[in-house]
C-alpha positions as CSV (number, residue, x, y, z in Angstrom):
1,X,-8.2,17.7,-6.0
2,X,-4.9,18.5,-4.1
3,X,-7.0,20.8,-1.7
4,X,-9.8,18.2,-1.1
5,X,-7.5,15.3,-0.3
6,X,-5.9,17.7,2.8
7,X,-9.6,19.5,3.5
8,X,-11.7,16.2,3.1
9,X,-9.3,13.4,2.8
10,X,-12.6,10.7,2.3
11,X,-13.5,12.6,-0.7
12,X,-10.1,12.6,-2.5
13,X,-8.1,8.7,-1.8
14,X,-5.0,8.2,-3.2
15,X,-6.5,5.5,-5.3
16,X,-9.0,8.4,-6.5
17,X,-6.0,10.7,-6.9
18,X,-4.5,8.2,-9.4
19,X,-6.6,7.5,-11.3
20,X,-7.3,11.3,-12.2
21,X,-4.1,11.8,-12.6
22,X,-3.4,8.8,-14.5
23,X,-6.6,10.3,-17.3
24,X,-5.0,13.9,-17.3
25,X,-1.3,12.7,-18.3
26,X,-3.2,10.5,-21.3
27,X,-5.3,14.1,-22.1
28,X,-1.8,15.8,-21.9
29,X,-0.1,13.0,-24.5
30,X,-3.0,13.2,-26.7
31,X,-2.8,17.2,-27.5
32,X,1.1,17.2,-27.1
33,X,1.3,19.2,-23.9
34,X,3.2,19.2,-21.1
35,X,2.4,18.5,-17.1
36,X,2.9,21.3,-14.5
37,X,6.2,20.9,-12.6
38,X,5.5,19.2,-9.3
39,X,2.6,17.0,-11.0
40,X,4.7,13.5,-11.2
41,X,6.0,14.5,-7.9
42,X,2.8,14.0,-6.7
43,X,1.8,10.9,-8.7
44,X,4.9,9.5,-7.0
45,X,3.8,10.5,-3.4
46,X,0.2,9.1,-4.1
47,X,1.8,5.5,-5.3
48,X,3.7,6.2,-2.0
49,X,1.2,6.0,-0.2
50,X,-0.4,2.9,-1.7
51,X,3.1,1.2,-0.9
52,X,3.9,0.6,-4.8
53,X,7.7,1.8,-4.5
54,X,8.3,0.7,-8.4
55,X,5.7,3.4,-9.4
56,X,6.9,5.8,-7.1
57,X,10.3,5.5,-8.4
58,X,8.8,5.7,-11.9
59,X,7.1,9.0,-11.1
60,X,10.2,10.6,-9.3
61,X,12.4,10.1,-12.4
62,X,9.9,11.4,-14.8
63,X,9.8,14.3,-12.6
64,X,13.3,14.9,-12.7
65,X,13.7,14.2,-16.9
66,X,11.6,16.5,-17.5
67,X,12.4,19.1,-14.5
68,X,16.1,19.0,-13.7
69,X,15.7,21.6,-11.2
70,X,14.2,19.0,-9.1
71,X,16.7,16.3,-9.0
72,X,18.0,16.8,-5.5
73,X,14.3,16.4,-4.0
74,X,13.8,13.8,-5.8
75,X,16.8,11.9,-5.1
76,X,16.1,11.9,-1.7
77,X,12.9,11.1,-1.7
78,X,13.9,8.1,-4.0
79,X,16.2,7.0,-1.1
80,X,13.7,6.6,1.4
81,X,11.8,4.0,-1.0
């Protein structure tokens, strides 16, 4: 999905994006398994995009909860918000 949105940016909107990754953090939750680092990073940069900053933000600090490693990133991309 990641590689079509760059390759063929019609075939893979954010609003597309979203919603797939929306369904595969309710798959995760339902069988008790975590996301890849880097996936609500992305969820935040897609709700970016769509100019819904509270989202964003929402993604960002789930990113960094459950991936402290990533806090500085994250901060900074919370800043430009």
């Amino acid at each position: 999905l990641i590689y079509t949105m760059h390759a063929s940016p019609s075939d893979a909107t954010p609003e597309l994006q979203i919603i797939q990754f929306e369904e595969d953090i309710q798959k995760a939750q339902a069988k008790d398994q975590r996301l890849p680092p880097g996936f609500y990073a992305h969820l935040g940069y897609l709700y970016f995009q769509q100019g819904n900053s509270v989202s964003a933000r929402q993604a960002f600090e789930t990113e960094k909860e459950l991936f402290p490693e990533s806090t500085v990133l994250m901060d900074r991309l919370m800043a430009n918000l």
